[in-house]
GULOLO-681252 format. One line per field, with one value per residue (C-alpha): residue number from 1; residue in one letter; z, y, x. Coordinates in pm, whole numbers, plus 50000, padded with zeros to 5 digits. Each point is the difference from the previous one (the first is absolute). Layout:
N
num	(NUM;...) .
residuo	(A;...) .
pz	(Z;...) .
py	(Y;...) .
px	(X;...) .
//
This chain:
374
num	(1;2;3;4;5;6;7;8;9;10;11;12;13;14;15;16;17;18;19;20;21;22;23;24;25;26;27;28;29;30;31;32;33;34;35;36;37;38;39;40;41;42;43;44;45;46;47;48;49;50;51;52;53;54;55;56;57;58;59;60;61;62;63;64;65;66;67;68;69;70;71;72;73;74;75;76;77;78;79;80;81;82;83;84;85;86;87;88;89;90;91;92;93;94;95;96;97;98;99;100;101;102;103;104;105;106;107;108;109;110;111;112;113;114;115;116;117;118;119;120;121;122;123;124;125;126;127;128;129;130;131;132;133;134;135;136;137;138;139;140;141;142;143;144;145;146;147;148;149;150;151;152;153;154;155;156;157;158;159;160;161;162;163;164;165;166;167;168;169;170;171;172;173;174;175;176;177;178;179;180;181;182;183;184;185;186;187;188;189;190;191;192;193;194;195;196;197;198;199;200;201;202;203;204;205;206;207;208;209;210;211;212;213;214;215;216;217;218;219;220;221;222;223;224;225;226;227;228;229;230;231;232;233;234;235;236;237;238;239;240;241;242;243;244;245;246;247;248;249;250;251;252;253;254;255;256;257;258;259;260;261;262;263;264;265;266;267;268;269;270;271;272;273;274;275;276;277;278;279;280;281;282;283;284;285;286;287;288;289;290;291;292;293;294;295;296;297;298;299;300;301;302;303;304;305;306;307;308;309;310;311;312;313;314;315;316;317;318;319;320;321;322;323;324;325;326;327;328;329;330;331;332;333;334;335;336;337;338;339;340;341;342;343;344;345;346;347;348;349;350;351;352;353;354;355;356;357;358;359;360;361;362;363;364;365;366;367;368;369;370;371;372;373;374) .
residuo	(X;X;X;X;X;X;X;X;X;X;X;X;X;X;X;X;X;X;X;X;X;X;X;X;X;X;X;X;X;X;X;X;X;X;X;X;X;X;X;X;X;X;X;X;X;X;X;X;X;X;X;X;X;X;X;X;X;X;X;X;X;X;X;X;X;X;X;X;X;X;X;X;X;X;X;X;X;X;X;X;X;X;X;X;X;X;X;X;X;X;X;X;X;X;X;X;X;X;X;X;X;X;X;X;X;X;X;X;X;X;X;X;X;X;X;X;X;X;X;X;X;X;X;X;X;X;X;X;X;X;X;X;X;X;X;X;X;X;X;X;X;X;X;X;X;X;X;X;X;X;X;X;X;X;X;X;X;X;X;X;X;X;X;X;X;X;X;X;X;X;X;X;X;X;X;X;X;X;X;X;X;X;X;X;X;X;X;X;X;X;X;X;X;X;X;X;X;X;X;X;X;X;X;X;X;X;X;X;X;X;X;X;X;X;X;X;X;X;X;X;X;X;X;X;X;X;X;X;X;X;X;X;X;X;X;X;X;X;X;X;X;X;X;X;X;X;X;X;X;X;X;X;X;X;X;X;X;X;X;X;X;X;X;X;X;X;X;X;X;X;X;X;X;X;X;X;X;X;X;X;X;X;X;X;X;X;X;X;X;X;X;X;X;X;X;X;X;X;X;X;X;X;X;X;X;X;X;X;X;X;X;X;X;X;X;X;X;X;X;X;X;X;X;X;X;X;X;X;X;X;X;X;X;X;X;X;X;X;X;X;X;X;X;X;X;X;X;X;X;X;X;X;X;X;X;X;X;X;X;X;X;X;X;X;X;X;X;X;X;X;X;X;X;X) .
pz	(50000;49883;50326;50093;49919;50295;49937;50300;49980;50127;50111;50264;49973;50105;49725;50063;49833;50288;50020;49641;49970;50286;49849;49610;50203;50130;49621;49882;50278;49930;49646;50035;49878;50315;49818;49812;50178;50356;50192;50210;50118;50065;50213;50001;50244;50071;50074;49755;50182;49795;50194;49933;50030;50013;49865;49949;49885;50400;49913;50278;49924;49679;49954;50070;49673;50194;50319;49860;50075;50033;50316;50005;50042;50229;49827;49823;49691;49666;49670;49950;49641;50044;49623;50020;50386;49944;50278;50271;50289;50390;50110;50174;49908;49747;49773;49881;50281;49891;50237;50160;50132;49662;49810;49796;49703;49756;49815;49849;49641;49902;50189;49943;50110;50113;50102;49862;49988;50126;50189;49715;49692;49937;49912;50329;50096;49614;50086;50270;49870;49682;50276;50125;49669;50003;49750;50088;49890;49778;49876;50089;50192;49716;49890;50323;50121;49695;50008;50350;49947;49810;49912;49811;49886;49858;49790;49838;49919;49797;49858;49840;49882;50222;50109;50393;50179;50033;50321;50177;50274;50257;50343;50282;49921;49665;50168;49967;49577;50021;50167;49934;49791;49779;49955;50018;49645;49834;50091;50101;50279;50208;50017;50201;50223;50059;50174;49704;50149;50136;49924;50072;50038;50319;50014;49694;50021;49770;50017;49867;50207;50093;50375;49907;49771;50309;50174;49804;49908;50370;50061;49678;50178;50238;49808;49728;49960;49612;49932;49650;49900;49706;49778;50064;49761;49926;49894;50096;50203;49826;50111;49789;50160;49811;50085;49831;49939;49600;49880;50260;49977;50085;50189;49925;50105;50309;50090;50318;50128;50354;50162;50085;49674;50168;50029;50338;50241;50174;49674;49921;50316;50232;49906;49748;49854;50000;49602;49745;49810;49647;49854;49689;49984;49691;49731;49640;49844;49884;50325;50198;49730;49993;50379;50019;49750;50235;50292;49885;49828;50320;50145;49814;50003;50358;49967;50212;50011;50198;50048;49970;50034;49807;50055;49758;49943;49682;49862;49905;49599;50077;50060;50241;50269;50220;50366;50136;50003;50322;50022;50261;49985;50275;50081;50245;49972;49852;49789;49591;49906;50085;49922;49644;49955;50159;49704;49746;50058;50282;50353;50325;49997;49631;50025;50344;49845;49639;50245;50124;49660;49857;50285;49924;49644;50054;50262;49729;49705;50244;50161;49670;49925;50017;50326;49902;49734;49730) .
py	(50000;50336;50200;50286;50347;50195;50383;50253;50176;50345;50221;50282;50300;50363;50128;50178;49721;49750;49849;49959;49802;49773;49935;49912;49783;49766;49968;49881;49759;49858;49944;49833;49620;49857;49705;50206;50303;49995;50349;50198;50289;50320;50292;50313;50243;50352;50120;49791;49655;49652;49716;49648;49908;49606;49759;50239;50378;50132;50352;50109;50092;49850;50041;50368;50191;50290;49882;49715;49953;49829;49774;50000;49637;49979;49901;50338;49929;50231;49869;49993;50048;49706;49906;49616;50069;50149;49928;50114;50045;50081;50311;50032;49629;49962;49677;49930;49875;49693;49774;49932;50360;50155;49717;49761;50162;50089;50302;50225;49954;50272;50345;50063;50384;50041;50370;50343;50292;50101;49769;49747;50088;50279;49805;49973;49602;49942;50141;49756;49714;50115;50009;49622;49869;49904;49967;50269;50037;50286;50312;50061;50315;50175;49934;49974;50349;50196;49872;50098;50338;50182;50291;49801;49712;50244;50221;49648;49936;50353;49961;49684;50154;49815;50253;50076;50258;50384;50018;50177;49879;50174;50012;50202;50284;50036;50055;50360;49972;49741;50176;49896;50313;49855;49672;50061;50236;49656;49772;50142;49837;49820;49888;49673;50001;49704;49850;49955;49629;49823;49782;49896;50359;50091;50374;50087;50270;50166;50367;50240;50354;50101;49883;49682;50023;50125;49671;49761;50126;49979;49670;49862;50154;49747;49719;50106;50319;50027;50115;49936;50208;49891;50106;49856;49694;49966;49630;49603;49893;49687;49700;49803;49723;49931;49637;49897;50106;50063;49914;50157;49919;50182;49892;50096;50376;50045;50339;50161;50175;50197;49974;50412;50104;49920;49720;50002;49771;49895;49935;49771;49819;50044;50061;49750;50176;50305;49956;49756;49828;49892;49731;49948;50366;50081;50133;49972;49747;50269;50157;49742;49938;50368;49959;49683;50122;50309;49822;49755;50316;50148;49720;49978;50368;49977;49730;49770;49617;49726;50199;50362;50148;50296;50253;50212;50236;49919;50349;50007;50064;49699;50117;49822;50152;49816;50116;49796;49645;49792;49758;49788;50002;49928;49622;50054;49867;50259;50096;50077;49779;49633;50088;50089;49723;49780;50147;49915;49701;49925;49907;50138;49666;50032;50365;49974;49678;50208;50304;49806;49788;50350;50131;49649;50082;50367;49866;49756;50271;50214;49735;49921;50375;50063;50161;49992;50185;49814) .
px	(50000;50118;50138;49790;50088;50081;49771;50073;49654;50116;49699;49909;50269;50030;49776;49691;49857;50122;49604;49921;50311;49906;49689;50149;50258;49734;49862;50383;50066;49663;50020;50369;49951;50184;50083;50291;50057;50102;49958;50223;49765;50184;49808;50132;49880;49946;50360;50141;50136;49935;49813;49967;49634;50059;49728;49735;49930;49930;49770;49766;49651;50052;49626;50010;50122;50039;50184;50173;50386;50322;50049;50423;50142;50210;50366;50064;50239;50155;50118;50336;50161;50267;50033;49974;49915;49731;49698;49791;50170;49908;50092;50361;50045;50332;49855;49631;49795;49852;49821;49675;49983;49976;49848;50231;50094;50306;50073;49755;49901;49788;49873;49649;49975;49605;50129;49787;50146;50343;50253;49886;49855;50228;50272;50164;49929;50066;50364;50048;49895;50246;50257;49905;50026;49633;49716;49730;49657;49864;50182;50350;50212;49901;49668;49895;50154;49831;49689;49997;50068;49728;50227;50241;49762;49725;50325;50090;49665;49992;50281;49909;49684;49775;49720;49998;49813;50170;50192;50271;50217;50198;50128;49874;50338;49806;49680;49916;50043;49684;49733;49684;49869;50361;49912;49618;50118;50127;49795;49664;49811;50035;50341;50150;50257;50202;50305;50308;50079;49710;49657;49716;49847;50184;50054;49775;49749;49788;50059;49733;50066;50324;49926;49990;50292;50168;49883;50073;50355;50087;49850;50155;50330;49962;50090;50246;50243;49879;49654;49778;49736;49803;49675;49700;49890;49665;49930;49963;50256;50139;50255;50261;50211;50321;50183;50344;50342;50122;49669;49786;49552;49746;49695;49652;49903;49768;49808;50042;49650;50069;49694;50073;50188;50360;50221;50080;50246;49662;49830;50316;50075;49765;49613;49886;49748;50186;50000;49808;50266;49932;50239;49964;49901;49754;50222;50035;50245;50208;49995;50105;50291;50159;49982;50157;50272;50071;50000;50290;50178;49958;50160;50310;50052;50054;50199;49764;50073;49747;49703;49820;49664;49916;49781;49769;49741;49782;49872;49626;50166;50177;50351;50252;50166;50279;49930;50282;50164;50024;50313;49893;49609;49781;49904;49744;49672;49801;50324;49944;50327;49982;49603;50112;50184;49777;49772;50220;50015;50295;49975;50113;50206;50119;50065;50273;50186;49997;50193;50242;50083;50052;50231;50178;50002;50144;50277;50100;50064;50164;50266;50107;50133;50379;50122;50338;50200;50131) .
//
């Protein structure tokens, strides 16, 4: 029998989007076919320090969308980027711990990064696990660092001529040249105001008076020292999931219908009828093709790899607009991407083992590059 392959499922993090990523966690251990993977759960907390949760994925008021959260193991551990050596390791112990404490098991495989947001979609677990030598799901530093930042991510997309909403982005030095009568001037009203590098809706607010541009810049502040500001898009709100590497597919579109006109981090996570989603949504054949081509050009414009969801607005005259791509997508319950695929024709099951094949895949093409000079 073919051994197992050993997938540290690393989840939880210092992000603002801590919760949502304990919730897509439970989704990806679930769906692992434990007849050929074998998982080392990783939880990071709060401030940052790695714990083993052994046997099981320990969350408190799992149930509870709103309060769920990490219960620490006890045997705190790091990664260490040993070449060859490469493992787990306990904390302040010199050699991989292995033994009925930690659970029997050899060196990692693959890192499966469950992680939203920064400390782990932004590139920076991506640049570890480049360190360790180790396969790693989804995009890499790269990818994964622009498509977090929506500065940077939506100036590629214009550049390659795929159509984005008007925006500006700056930091709070900058931010008497963007009052709101300034921005109000290019973009009419109202405007939204949004955190550069985050998800899932945290720190976005609608702004339609300059008091509540005011507001929303300095809660926005709170989470990120660079600042978006962009027009208004009037339209459906439409989903693409992209899955692959060179030759990247594209899943069926779903709608998005906020149940109040915004796509909030409630609507998302937490209040299940917080928006009616539509998968299929009810488009024309064309439609869904142009959107299915953007999404993938999308894709490789950011120089994603593994997995993407992108985001649109579908105009009423039927243009496209790219609102943003997500690099590690939710996997919660009530979460558009493993719906879409599920839609398309490709279970929860199918769609974590397809992940890790193409981390596998990636890892493969990139060990075989010269590091030496000739």
């Amino acid at each position: 029998m073919p051994e197992k392959i050993r997938v540290a499922v690393v989840f939880g993090g210092r992000s603002a989007e801590h919760e949502v990523s304990l919730q897509s966690a439970r989704y990806v251990v679930e769906s692992l076919d434990r007849t050929k993977y074998d998982p080392v759960l990783i939880g990071i907390d709060r401030t940052g320090r790695w714990f083993l949760n052994d046997g099981s994925l320990m969350l408190l008021d799992e149930d509870d969308t709103r309060s769920i959260r990490m219960k620490n193991g006890s045997t705190e551990v790091a990664l260490t980027a040993n070449g060859a050596r490469r493992a787990i390791v306990q904390v302040g112990r010199s050699e991989p711990h292995v033994g009925q404490a930690l659970g029997e098991f050899g060196p990692i495989d693959v890192i499966f990064p469950v992680l939203h947001g920064p400390y782990g979609e932004d590139g920076t677990i991506q640049g570890l696990a480049k360190l360790a030598d180790l396969p790693c799901v989804g995009a890499g530093v790269l990818g994964s660092a622009v498509g977090m930042d929506k500065d940077v991510m939506k100036r590629l997309l214009r550049d390659a001529g795929i159509p984005i909403a008007r925006f500006v982005a700056f930091t709070e030095r900058d931010r008497d040249r963007f009052t709101f009568e300034s921005v109000v001037e290019s973009f009419g009203t109202p405007v939204y105001v949004k955190p550069a590098n985050l998800g899932s809706s945290v720190g976005v607010a609608r702004a339609g008076t300059a008091a509540e541009y005011d507001s929303a810049f300095r809660e926005a502040l709170e989470y990120d020292t660079k600042i978006i500001v962009e027009e208004c898009v009037s339209g459906r709100e439409i989903e693409v999931a992209v899955l692959g590497n060179d030759d990247p597919r594209a899943s069926v579109p779903g709608e998005i219908v906020p149940k109040d006109g915004f796509y909030s981090y409630d609507a998302k996570y937490i209040d299940a009828e917080g928006a009616a989603l539509k998968i299929p949504a009810e488009l024309p054949a064309d439609t869904v093709a142009r959107l299915q081509d953007t999404a993938i050009h999308t894709f490789r414009v950011v120089e994603c790899s593994g997995m993407a969801r992108v985001d649109f607005f579908l105009r009423s005259d039927g243009g496209i607009v790219v609102n943003e791509i997500n690099t590690i997508p939710g996997f919660t319950r009530i979460s558009m991407y493993p719906k879409l695929w599920e839609a398309s024709g490709v279970s929860g099951g199918e769609l974590v083992a397809t992940l890790i094949e193409l981390a596998r895949e990636k890892y493969a093409r990139e060990s075989a590059l010269k590091t030496e000079p000739r």
